[in-house]
C-alpha atoms as one frame of an Amber mdcrd trajectory, in Angstrom:
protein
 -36.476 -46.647 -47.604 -35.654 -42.692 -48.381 -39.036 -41.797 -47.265 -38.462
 -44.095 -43.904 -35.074 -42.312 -43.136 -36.390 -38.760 -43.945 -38.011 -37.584
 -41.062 -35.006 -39.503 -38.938 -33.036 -37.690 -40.204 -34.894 -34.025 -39.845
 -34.905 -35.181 -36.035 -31.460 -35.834 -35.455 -30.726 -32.531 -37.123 -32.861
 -30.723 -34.857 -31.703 -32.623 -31.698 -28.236 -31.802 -32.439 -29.276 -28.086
 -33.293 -30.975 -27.923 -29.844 -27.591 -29.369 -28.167 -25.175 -26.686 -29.975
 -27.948 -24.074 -29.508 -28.018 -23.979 -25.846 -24.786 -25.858 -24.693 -23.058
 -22.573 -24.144 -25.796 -21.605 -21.468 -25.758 -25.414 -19.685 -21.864 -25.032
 -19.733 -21.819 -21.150 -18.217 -19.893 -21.109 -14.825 -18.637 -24.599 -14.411
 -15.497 -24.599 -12.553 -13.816 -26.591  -9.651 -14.313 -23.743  -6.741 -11.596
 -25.364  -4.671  -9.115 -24.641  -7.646 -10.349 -20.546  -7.206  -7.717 -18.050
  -7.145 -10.160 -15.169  -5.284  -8.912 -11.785  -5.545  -8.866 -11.649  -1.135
  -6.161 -14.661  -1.228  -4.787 -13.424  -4.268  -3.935  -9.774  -2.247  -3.111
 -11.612   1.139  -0.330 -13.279  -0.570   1.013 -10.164  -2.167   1.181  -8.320
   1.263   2.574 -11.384   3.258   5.214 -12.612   0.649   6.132  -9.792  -2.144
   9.536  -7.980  -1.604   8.315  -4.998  -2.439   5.807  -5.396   0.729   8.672
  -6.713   2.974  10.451  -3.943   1.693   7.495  -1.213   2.418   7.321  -3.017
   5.939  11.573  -2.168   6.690  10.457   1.046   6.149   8.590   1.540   9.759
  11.132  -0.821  11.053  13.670   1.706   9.914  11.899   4.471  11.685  11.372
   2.922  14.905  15.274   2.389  14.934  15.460   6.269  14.248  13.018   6.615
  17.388  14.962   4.289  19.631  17.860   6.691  18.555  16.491   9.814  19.409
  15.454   8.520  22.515  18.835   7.292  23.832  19.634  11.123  24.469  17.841
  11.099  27.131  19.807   7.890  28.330  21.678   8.019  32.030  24.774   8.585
  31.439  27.982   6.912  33.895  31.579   8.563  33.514  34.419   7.791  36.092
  37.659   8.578  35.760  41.018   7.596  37.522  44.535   9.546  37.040  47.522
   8.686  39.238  50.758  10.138  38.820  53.887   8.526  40.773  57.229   9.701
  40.337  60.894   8.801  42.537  58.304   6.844  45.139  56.170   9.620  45.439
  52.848   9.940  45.051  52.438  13.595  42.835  48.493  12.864  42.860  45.349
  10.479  42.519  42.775  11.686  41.289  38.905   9.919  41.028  36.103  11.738
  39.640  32.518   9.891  38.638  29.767  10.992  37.769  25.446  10.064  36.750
  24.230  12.368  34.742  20.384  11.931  34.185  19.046  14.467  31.563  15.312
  15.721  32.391  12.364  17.019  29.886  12.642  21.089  29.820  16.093  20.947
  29.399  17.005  19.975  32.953  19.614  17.633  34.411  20.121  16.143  37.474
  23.403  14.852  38.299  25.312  12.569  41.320  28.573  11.997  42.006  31.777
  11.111  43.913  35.291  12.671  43.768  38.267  11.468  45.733  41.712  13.347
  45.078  45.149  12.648  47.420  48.778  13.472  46.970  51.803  15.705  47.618
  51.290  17.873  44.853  47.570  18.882  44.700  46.170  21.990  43.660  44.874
  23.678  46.839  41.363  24.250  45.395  41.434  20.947  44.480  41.497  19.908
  48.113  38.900  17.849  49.473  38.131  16.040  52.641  40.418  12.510  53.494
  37.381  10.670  52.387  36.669  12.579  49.406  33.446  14.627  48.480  29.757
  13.386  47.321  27.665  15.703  45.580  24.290  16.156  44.085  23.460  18.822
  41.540  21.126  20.099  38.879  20.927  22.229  35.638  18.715  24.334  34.302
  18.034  26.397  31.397  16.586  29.144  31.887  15.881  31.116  28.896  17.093
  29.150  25.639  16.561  25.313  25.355  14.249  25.847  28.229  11.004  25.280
  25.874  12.330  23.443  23.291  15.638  21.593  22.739  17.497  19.903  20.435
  17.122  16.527  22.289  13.374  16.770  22.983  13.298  18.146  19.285  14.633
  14.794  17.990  12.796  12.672  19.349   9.249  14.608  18.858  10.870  14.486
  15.221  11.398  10.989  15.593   8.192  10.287  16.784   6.610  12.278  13.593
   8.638  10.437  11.094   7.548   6.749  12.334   3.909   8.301  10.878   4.925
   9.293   7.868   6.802   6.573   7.321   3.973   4.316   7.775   1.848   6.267
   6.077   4.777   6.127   2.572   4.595   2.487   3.271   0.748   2.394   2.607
   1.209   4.390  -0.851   4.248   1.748  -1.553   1.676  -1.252  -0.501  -1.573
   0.325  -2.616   0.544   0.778  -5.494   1.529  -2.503  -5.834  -1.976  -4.176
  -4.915  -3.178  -2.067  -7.576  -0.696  -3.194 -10.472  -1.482  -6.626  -9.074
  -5.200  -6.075  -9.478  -5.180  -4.900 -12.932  -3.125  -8.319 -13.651  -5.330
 -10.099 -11.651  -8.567  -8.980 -13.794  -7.076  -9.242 -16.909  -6.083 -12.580
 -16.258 -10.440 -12.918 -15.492 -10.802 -11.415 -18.621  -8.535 -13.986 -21.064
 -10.174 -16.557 -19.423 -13.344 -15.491 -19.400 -13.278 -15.139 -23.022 -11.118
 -18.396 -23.321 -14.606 -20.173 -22.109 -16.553 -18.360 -24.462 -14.191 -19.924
 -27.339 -13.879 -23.291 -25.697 -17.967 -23.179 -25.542 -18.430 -21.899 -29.321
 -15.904 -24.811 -30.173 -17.990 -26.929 -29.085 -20.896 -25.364 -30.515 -19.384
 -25.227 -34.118 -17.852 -28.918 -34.001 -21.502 -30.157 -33.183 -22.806 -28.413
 -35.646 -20.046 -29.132 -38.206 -20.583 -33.179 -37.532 -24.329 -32.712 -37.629
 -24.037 -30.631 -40.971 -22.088 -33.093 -42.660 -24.393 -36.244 -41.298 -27.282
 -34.596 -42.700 -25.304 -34.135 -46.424 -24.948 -37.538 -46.249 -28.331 -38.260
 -45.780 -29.043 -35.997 -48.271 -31.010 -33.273 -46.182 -28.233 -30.582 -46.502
 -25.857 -29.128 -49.632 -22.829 -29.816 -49.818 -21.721 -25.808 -49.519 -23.233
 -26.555 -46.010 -20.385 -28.443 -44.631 -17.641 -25.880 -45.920 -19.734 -23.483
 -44.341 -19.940 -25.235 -40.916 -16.213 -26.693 -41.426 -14.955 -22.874 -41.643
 -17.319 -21.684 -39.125 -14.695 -24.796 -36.908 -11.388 -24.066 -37.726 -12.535
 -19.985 -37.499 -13.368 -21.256 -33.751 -10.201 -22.951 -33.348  -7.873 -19.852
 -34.157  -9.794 -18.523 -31.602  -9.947 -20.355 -29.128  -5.982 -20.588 -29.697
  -5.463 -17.110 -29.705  -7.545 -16.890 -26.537  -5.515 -19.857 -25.081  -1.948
 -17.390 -25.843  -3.653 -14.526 -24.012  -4.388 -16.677 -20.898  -1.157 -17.757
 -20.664   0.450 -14.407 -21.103  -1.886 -13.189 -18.123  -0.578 -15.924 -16.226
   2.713 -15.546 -16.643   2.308 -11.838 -15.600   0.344 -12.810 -12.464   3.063
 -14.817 -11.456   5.168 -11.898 -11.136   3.242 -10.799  -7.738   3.237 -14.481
  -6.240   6.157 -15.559  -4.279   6.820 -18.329  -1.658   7.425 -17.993   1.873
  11.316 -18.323   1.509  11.210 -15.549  -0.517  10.870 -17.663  -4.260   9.339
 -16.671  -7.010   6.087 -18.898  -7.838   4.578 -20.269 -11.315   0.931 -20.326
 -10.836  -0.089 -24.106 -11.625  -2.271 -24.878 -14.927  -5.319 -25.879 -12.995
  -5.849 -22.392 -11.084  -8.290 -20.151 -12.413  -9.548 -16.845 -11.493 -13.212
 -16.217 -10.185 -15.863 -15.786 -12.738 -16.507 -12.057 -12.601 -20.058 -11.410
 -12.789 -21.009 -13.662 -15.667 -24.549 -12.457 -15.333 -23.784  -9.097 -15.136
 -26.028  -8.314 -12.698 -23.622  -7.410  -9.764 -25.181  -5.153  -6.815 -22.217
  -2.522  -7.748 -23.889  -2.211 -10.951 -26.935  -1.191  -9.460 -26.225   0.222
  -6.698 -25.993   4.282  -6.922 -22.568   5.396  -6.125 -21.583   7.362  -3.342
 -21.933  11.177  -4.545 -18.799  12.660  -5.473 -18.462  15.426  -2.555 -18.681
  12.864   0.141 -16.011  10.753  -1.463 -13.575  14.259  -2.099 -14.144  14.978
   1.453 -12.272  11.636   2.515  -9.076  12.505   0.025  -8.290  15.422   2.500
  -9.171  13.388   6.188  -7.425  10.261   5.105  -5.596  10.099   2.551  -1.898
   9.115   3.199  -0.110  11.446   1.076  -2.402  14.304   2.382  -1.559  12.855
   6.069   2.391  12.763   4.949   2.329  16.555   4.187   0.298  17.241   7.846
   3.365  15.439   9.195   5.253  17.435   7.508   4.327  20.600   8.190   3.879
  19.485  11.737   7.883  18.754  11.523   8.097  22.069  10.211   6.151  23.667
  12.937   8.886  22.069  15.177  11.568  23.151  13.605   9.814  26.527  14.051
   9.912  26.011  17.674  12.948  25.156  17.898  14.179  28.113  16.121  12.416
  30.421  18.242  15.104  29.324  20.979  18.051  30.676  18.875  16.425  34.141
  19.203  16.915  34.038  23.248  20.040  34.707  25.571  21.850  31.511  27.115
  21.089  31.746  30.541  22.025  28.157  32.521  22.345  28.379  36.094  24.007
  25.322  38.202  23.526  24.115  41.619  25.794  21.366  43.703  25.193  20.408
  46.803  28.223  19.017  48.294  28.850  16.805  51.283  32.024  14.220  52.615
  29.584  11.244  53.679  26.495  10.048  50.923  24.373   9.252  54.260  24.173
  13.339  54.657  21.224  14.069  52.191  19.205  11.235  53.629  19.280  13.171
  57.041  20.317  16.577  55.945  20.849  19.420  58.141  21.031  23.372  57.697
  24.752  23.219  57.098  24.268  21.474  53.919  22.644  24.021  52.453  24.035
  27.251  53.536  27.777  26.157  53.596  28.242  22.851  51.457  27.338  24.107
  48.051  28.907  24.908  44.562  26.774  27.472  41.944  27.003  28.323  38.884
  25.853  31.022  36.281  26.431  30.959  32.794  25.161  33.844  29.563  25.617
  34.603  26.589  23.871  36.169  23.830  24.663  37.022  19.950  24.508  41.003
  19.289  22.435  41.064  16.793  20.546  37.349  16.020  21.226  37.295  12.517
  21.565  33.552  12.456  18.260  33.069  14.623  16.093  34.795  12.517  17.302
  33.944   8.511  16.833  30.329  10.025  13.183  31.055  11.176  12.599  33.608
   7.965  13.770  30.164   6.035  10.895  27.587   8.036   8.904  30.345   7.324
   9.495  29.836   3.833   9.552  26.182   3.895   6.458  26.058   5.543   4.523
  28.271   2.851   5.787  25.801   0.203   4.537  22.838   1.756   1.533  24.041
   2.170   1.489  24.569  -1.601   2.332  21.212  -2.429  -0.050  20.098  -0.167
  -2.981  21.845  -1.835  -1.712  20.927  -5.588  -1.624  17.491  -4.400  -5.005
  17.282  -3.076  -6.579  19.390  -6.050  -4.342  16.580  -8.377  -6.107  13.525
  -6.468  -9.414  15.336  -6.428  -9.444  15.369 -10.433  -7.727  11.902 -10.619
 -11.248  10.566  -8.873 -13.516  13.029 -10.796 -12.030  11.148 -13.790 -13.055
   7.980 -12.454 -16.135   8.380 -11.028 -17.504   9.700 -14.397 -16.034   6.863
 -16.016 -17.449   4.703 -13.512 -20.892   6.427 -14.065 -20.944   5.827 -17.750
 -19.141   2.307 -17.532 -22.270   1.784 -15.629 -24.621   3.147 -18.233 -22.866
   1.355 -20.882 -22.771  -1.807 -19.293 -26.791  -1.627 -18.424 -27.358  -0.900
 -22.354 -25.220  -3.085 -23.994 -26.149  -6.124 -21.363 -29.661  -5.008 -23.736
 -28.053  -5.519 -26.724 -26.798  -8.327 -26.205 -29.289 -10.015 -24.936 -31.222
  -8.828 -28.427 -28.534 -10.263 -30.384 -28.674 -13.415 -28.972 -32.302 -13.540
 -29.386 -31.293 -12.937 -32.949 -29.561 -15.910 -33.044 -31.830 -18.073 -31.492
 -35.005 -16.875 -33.922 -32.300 -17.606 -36.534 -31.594 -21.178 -35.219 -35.182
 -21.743 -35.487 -36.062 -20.216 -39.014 -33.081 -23.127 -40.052 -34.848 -25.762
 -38.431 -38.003 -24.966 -40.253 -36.234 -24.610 -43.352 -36.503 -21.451 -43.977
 -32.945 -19.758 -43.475 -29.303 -21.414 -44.146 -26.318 -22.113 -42.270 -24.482
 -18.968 -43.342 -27.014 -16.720 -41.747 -26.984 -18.581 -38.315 -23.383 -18.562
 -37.948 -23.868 -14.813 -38.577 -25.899 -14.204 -35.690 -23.726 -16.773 -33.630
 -20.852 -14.435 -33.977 -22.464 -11.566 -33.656 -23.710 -12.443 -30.493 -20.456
 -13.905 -29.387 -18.578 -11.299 -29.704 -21.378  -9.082 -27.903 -20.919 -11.259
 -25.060 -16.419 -10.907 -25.059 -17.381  -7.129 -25.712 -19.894  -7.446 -22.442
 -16.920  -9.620 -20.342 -14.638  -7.010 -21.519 -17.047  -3.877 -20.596 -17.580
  -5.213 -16.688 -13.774  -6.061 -16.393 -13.118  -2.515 -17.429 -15.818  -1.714
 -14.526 -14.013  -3.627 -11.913 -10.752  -2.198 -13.042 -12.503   1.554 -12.266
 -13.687   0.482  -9.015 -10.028  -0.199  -8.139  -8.664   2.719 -10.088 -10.837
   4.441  -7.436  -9.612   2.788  -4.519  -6.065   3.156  -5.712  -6.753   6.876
  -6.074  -8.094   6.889  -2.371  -5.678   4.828  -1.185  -7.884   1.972   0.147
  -6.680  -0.796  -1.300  -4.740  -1.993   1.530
């Protein structure tokens, strides 16, 4: 009967050997894809719902208020005005002014207007026909504020700041999609290695119930099945330990997800992350990178915080022109045309011109201009640090993606080699597996090849996350990530 069961047994062995030798490749990459949390939705959320993007988004709000502001002084502006005075039953005076003022670009402003006054005791230059006087006039600058005013300086101003603003909303939005993509990939990562536990578990509990089946049939030791049964519960620590790290990822994901009412959100128990690259064969692995001087070049075209010091020293050149204006004389000169019927400039005649009119000259000029030119010494000055920042900032980014694109390079190098090793290590196991089915190796030695190659394959997971991470360390550097 022994003799009957013996080779029986030898074949269940080896079937189950088969199964826990190659289950972790037939399980590989089974998930429910319509339970994927992909790094696109996972971002689109972030930008649409997280307060720090809402917030980054009030700041361009904020700075087209600021336009709208410094646009309203250029705003038409009414005035009328009424003053009667009556005393003992008589009237002392009435007086009615009004008045549309329309301000101009170049300083200029036209103006329209009616003025009525009656009474006993009226100034006589004061007097004006029985049915008061219209007139039409203008101002204009001549010398200062003819250029460049405050008014048209504001609002250019105005104008500049909605840019930078949006461009400081674009470094407030890429650093937060980058803190959220280093969550999101180490979230890949724990579970990643979470199904490379949950696979060896299986492994080892296959091999653990075939080990102690064939003690009991007498084709194994006993030592065997303490060997196999540690080989289990070491798998089970594991896999709990990797279970802990998932859920801390998770819990840290869930920081960036929020509802459309503005609640934070626990991210369910049956979402998972893609599967990043379990073959390791992505094209960015083998695709050359860009070279290094074509991707520097971009830092200074595009980059936001380079584009928020342009702004600024465009704001400064500005300022500069405005400046310039408090080095000339004040020279405004005023002209009213004056008639008692509105219907007269629509059909004027000579008269109006040479005998209904009002002018005006005003100057004035400082002695000596000291204000005028500490203020422009001071842009000056202003100007010349700026552009110092500027270029510390751009030499600071330039290093920042040096950094990274050599770690990216040997990431790459790395990854290539040790995707070698591993693969040799597995191979390892597997000649290992096979010497114990002929009988000519033991347990112990298998399970030290199994672990050997498991944990080339977490160090493998953890090697391309690290990859992935770089790539967006890069784009967070260049401020693409938006």
């Amino acid at each position: 009967m022994k003799k009957f069961l013996q080779p029986t047994t030898q074949d269940a062995f080896r079937l189950l050997l088969c199964c826990w030798l190659f289950l972790p490749f037939a399980l590989k990459g089974q998930t429910d894809s319509t339970k994927i949390l992909s790094p696109e939705m996972y971002l689109s959320i972030i930008k649409k719902y997280h307060p720090l993007a809402k917030q980054a988004d009030l700041l361009s709000e904020q700075a087209k208020a600021d336009l709208r502001i410094a646009r309203g002084g250029f705003d038409p502006i009414l005035h009328a005005d009424y003053d009667r005075k009556e005393f003992s039953g008589k009237n002392y005076y009435s007086f009615f002014n009004s008045e549309l003022k329309i301000p101009a670009w170049y300083g200029i402003e036209v103006k329209t207007g009616y003025d009525y006054y009656y009474g006993i005791n009226i100034n006589p230059e004061n007097n004006l026909p029985d049915n008061g006087m219209y007139f039409l006039g203008i101002s204009v600058p001549l010398l200062k504020s003819m250029l460049m005013d405050k008014k048209r300086a504001a609002l250019m101003d105005a104008k500049l700041f909605v840019k930078a603003t949006e461009q400081e909303r674009l470094l407030l939005l890429n650093e937060l999609l980058f803190d959220a993509l280093q969550t999101y990939y180490n979230w890949c990562e724990a579970e990643q290695i979470k199904t490379i536990y949950q696979n060896a578990l299986r492994v080892a509990e296959i091999r653990y119930k075939a080990t102690v089946r064939a003690f009991q049939l007498g084709d194994r030791p006993a030592i065997d099945t303490t060997e196999a049964l540690a080989q289990f519960q070491q798998r089970q620590f594991q896999l709990n330990e990797a279970n802990l790290s998932v859920q801390k990822s998770k819990f840290l994901l869930s920081n960036f997800l929020w509802t459309e009412n503005g609640d934070s959100y626990l991210l369910p128990a049956d979402i998972r992350p893609i599967e990043v690259d379990s073959q390791y064969t992505h094209p960015s692995l083998t695709a050359p990178l860009e070279s290094i001087e074509q991707i520097s070049a971009l830092i200074s075209q595009q980059h936001p915080s380079m584009s928020m010091y342009d702004i600024k020293l465009q704001q400064l050149a500005l300022e500069r022109r405005l400046k310039k204006e408090d080095l000339k004389p004040t020279l405004n000169v005023n002209y009213n045309l004056l008639s008692p019927g509105f219907f007269s400039y629509i059909s004027p005649d000579n008269r109006i011109f040479s005998n209904y009119y009002k002018i005006g000259v005003n100057f004035s000029m400082p002695l000596t201009f000291a204000q005028g030119r500490a203020e422009l010494s001071k842009n000056t000055i202003k100007t010349k640090s700026v552009q110092a920042d500027r270029v510390l900032k751009q030499r600071e980014l330039e290093t920042k993606l040096m950094t990274v694109y050599a770690e990216m390079v040997q990431l790459k190098e790395q990854i290539a080699l040790f995707r070698a090793t591993y693969g040799n290590y597995l191979q390892l196991y597997k000649g290992e597996a096979r010497r114990l089915e002929l009988g000519e190796s033991n347990l112990f030695l298998v399970n030290t090849r199994e672990n050997t190659a498991i944990t080339s394959e977490q160090k493998l997971t953890e090697l391309y996350i690290k990859y992935v991470v770089t790539e967006a360390k890069m784009k967070w550097i260049m401020a693409t990530l938006f």
